[in-house]
N, CA, C and O atoms as a DFTB+ gen file, in Angstrom:
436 C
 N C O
     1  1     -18.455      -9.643       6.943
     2  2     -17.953      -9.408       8.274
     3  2     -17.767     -10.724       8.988
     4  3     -18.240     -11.794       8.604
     5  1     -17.072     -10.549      10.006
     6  2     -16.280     -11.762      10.445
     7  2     -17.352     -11.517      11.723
     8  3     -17.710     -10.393      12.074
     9  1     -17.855     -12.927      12.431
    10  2     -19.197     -13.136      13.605
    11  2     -17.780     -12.463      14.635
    12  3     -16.673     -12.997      14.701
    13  1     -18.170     -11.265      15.317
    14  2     -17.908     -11.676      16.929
    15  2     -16.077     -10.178      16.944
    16  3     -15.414      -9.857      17.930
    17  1     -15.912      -9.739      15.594
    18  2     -15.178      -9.431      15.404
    19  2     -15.308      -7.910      14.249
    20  3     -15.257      -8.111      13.036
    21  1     -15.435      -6.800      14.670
    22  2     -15.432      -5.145      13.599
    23  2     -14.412      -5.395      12.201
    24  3     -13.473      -4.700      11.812
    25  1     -14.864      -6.399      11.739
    26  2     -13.416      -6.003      10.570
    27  2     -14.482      -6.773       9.352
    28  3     -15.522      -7.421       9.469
    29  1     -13.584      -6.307       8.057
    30  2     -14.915      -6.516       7.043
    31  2     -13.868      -6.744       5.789
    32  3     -12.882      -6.012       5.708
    33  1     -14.040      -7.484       5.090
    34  2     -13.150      -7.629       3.687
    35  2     -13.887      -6.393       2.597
    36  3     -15.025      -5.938       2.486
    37  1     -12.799      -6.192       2.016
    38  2     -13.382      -5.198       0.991
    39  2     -12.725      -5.781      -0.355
    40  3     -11.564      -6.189      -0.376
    41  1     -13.681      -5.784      -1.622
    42  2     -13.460      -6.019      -3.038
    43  2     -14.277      -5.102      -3.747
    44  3     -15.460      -4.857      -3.506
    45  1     -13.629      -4.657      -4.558
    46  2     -13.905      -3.407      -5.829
    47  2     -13.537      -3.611      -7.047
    48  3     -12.349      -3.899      -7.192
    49  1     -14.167      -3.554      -7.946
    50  2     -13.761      -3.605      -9.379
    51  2     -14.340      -2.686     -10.224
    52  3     -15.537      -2.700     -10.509
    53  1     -13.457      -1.805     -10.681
    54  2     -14.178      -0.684     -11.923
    55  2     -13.935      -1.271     -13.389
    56  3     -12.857      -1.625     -13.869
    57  1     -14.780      -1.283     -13.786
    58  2     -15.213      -1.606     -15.503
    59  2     -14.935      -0.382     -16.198
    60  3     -14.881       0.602     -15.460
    61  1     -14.691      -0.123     -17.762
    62  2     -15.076       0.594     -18.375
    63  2     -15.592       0.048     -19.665
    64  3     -14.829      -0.810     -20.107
    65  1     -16.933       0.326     -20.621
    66  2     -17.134       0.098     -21.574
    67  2     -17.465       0.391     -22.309
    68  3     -17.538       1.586     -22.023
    69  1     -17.963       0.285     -23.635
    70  2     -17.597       1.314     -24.864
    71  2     -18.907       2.272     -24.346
    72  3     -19.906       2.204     -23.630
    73  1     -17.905       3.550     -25.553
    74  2     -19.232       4.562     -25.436
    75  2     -20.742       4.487     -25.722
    76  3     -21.715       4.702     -24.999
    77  1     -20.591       4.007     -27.373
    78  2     -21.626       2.982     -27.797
    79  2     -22.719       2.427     -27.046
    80  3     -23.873       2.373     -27.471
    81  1     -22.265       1.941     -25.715
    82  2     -22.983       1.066     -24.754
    83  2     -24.294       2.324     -24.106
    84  3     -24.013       3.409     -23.595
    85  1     -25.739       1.756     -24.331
    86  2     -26.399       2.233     -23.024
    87  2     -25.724       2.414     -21.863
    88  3     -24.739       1.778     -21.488
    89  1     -26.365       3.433     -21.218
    90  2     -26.514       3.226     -19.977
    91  2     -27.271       2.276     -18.811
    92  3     -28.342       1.923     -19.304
    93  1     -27.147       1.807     -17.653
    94  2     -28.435       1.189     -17.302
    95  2     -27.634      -0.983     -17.501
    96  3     -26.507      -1.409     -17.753
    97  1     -28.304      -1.332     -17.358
    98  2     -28.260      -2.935     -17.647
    99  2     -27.397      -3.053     -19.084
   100  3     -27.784      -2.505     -20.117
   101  1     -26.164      -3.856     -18.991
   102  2     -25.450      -4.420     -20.208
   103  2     -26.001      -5.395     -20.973
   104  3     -26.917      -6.053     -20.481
   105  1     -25.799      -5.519     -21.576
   106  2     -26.040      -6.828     -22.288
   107  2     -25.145      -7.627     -22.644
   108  3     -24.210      -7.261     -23.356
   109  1     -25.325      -9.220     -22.077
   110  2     -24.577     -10.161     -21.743
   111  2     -23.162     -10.334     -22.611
   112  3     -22.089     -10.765     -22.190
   113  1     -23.536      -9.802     -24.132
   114  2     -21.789      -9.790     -24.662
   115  2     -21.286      -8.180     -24.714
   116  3     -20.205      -8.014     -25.279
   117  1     -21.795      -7.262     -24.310
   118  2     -20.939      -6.170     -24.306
   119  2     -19.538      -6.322     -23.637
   120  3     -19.518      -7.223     -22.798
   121  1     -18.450      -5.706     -23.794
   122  2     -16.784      -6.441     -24.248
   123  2     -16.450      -4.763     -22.756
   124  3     -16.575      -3.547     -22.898
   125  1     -16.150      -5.364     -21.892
   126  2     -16.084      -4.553     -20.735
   127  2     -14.197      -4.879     -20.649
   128  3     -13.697      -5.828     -21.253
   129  1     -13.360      -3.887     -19.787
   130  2     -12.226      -3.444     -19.474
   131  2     -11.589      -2.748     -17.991
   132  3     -11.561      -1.652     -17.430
   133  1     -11.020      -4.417     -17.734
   134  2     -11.174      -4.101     -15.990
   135  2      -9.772      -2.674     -15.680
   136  3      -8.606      -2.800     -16.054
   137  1     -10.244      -1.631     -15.050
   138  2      -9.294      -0.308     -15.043
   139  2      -8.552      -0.415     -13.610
   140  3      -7.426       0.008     -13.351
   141  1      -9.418      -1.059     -12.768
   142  2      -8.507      -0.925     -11.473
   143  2      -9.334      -1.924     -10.841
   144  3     -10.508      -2.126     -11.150
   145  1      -8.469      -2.763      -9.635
   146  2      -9.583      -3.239      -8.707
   147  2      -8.716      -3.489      -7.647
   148  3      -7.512      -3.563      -7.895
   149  1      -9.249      -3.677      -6.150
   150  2      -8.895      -3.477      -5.161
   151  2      -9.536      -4.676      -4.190
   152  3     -10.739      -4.935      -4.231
   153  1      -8.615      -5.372      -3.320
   154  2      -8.962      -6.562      -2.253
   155  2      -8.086      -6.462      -1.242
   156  3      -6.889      -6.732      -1.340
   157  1      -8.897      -5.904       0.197
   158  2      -7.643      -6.035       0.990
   159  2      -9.296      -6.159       2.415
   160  3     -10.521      -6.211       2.313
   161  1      -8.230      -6.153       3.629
   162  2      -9.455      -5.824       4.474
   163  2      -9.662      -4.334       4.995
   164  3      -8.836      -3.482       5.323
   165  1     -11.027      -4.316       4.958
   166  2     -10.844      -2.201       5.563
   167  2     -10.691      -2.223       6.579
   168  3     -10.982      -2.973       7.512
   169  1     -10.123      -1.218       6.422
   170  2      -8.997       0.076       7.528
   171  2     -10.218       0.515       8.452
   172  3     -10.024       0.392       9.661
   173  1     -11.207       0.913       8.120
   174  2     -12.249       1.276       8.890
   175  2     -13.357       0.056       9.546
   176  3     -14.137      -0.704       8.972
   177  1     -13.008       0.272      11.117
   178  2     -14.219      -1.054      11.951
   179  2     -15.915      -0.417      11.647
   180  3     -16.594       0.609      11.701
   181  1     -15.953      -1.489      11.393
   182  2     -17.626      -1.330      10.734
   183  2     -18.594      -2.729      12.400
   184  3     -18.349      -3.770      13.009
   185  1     -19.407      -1.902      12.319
   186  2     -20.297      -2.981      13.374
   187  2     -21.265      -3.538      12.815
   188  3     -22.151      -4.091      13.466
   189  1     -21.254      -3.482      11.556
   190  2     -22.413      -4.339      11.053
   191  2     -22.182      -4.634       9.126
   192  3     -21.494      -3.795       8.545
   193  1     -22.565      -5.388       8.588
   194  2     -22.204      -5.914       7.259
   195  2     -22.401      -4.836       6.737
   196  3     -21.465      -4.185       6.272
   197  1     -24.166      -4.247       6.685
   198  2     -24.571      -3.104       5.836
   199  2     -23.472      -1.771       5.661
   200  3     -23.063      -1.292       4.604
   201  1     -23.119      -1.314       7.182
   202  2     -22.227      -0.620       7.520
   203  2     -20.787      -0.770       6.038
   204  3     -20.141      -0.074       5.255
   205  1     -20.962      -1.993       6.409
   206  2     -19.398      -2.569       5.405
   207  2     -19.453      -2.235       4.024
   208  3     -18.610      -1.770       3.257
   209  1     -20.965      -2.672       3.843
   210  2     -20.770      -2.348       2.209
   211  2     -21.228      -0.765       1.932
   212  3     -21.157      -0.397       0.760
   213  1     -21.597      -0.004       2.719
   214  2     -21.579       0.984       2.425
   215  2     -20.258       1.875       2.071
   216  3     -20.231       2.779       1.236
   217  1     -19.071       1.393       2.951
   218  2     -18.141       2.014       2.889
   219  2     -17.649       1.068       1.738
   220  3     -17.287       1.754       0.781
   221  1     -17.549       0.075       1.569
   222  2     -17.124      -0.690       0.348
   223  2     -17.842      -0.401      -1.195
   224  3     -17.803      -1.225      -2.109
   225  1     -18.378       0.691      -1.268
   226  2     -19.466       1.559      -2.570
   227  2     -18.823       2.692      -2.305
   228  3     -18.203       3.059      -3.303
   229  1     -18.692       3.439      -1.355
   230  2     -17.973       4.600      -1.335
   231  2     -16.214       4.518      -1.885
   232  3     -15.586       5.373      -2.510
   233  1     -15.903       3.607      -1.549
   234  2     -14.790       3.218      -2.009
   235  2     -14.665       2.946      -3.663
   236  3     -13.780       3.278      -4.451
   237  1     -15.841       2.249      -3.851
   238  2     -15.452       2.489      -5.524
   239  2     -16.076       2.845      -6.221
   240  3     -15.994       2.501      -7.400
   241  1     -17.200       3.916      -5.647
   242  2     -17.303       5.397      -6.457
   243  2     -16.207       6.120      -6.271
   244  3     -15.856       6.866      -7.185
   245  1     -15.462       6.057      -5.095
   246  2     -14.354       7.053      -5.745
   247  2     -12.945       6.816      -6.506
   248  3     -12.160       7.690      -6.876
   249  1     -12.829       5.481      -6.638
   250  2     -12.265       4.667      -7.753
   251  2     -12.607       5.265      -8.880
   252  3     -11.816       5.891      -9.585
   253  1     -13.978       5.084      -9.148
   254  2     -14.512       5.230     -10.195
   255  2     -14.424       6.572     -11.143
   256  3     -14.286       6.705     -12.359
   257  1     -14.596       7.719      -9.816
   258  2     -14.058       9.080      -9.723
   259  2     -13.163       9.618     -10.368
   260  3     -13.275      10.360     -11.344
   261  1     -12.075       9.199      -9.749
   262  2     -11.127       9.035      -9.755
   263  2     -10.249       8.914     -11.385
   264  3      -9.440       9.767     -11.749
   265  1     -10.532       7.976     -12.014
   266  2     -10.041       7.599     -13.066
   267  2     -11.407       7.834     -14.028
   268  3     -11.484       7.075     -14.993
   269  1     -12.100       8.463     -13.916
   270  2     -13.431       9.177     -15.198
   271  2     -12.593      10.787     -14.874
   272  3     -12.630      11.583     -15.812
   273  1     -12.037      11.128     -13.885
   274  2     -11.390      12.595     -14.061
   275  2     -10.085      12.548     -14.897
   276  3      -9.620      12.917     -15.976
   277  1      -9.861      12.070     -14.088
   278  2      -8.150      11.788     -15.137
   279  2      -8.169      11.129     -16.815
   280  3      -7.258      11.174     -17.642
   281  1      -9.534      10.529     -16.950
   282  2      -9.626       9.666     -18.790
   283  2     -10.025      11.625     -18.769
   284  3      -8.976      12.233     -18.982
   285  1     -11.142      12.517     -18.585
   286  2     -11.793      13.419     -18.962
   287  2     -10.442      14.425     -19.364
   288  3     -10.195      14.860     -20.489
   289  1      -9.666      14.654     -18.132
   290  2      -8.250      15.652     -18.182
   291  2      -7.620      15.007     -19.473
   292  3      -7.331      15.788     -20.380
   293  1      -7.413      13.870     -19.624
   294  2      -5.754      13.651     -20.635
   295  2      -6.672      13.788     -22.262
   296  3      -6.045      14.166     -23.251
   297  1      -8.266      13.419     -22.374
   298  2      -8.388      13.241     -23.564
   299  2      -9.263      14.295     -23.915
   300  3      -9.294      14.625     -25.100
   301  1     -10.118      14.995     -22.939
   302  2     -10.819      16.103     -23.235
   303  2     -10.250      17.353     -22.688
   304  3     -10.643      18.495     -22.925
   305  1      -9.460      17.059     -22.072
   306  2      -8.630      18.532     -21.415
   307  2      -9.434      19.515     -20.411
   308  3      -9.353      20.670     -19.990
   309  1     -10.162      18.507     -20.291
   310  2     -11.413      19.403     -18.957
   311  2     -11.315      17.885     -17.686
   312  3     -11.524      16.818     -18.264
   313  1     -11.135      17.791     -16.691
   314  2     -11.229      16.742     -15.905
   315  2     -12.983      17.334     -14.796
   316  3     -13.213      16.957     -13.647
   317  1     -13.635      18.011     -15.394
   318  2     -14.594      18.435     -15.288
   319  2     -15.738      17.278     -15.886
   320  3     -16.599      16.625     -15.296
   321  1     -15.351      17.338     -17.270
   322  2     -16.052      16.429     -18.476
   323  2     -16.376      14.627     -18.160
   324  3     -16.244      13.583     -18.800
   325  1     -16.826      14.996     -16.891
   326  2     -16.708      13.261     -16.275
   327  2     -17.611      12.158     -17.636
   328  3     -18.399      12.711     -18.404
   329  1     -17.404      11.002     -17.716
   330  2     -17.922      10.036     -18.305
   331  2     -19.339       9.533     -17.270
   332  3     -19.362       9.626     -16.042
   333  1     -20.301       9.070     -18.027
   334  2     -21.277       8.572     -17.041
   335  2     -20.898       7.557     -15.922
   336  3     -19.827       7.044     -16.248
   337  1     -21.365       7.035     -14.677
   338  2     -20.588       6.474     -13.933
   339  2     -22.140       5.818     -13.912
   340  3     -23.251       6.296     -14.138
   341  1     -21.496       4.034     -13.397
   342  2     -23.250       3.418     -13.150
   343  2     -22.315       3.039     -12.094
   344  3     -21.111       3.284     -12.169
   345  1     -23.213       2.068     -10.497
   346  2     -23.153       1.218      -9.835
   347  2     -23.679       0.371      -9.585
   348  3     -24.908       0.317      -9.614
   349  1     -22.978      -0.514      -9.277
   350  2     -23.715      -1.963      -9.217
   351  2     -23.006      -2.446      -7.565
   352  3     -21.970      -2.209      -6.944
   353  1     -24.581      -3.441      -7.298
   354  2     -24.062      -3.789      -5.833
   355  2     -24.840      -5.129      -5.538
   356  3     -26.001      -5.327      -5.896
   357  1     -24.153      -5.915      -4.926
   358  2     -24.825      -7.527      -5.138
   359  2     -25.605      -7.587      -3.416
   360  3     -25.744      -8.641      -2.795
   361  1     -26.055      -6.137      -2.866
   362  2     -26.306      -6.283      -1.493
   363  2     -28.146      -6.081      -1.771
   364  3     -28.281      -5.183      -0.940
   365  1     -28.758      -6.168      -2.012
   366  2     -30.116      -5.875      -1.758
   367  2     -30.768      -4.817      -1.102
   368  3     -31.487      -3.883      -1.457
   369  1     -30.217      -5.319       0.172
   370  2     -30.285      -3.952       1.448
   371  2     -29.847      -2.896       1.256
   372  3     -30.655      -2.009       1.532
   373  1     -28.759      -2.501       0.839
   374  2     -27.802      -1.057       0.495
   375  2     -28.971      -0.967      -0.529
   376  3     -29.982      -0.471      -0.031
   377  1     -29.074      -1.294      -1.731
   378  2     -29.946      -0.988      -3.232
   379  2     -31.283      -0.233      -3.095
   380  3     -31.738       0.739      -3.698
   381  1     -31.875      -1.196      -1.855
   382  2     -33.021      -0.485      -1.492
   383  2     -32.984       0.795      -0.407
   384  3     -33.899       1.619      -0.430
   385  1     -32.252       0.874       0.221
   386  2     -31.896       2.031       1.337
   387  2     -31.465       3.100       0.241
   388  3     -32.072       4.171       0.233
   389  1     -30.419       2.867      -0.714
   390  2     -29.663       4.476      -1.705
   391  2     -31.023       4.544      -2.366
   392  3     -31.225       5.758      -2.392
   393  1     -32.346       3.809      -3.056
   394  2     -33.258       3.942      -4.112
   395  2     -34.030       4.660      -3.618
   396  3     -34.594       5.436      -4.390
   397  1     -34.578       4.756      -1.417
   398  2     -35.440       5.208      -0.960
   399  2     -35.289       6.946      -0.859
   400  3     -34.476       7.781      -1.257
   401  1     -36.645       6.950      -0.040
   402  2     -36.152       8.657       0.244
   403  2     -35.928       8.844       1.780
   404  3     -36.200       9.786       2.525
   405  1     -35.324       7.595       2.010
   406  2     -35.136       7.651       4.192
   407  2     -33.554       8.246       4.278
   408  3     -32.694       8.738       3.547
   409  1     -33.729       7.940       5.382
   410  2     -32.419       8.181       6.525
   411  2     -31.822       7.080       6.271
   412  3     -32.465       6.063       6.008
   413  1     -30.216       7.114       6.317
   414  2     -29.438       6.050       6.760
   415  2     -29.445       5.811       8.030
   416  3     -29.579       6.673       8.899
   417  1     -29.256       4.268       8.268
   418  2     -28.879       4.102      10.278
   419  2     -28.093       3.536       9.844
   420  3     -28.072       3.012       8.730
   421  1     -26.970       3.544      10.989
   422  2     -26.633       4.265      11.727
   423  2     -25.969       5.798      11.493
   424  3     -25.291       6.345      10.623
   425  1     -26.297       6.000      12.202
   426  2     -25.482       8.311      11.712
   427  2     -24.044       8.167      11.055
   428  3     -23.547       8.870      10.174
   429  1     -23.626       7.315      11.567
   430  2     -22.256       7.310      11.234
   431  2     -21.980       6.947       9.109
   432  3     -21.147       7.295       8.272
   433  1     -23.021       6.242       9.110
   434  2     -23.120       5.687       7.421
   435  2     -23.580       6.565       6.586
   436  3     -23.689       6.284       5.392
C-alpha cells in the first residue's frame, strides 16, 4: 500500500505441478508450470496492507479455482473433480490470522 493513499498493488501467480508431487512444502527441484498470473493495481480501496493481501489471496484462490475446474471438466469430465489446491503467502500476519480460530478485523475482510 501506498503511505497516505487506499490503493494497493496486486500480484498473483498460479503454479501447477506434477501429480507425483506431495502435497505441503516442494522440494527445491520439483519442475513447477506457471498457468496464469496477474499484476495490476486493485480495483478495490483497501485501508490497510493486511486488508490488501487478503483480497490479493482471494484473488488467487479463485484463479486457482478457476483453472483446477476447467483442467477437472476437459480431462475428467466432472469439473467437480477439483485437483488439490495449496497456498502460499509471503505475509506472516494473514498466515497466522487464516491458521487461528479468531475473527477477522476489520468486518469488511
Amino acid at each position: 500500500m501506498k503511505l497516505g493513499a487506499p490503493t494497493a498493488h496486486t500480484g498473483v501467480a498460479v503454479f501447477a505441478s506434477p501429480a507425483t508431487g506431495a502435497r505441503g512444502f516442494l522440494s527445491p527441484d520439483t519442475q513447477l508450470t506457471l498457468l496464469a498470473y496477474a499484476s495490476h493495481r486493485q480495483r478495490r480501496v483497501t485501508h490497510s496492507s493486511f486488508a490488501a493481501e487478503v483480497y490479493t489471496m482471494l484473488k488467487g484462490v479463485l484463479m486457482a479455482l478457476e483453472l483446477a475446474s476447467t483442467q477437472a471438466h476437459v480431462f475428467a469430465g466432472d469439473a467437480h473433480a477439483l485437483a488439490s489446491i495449496d497456498v502460499d503467502t509471503d505475509n506472516l500476519s494473514l498466515y497466522n490470522t487464516l491458521d487461528a480460530a479468531g475473527i477477522v478485523q476489520p468486518k469488511e475482510v
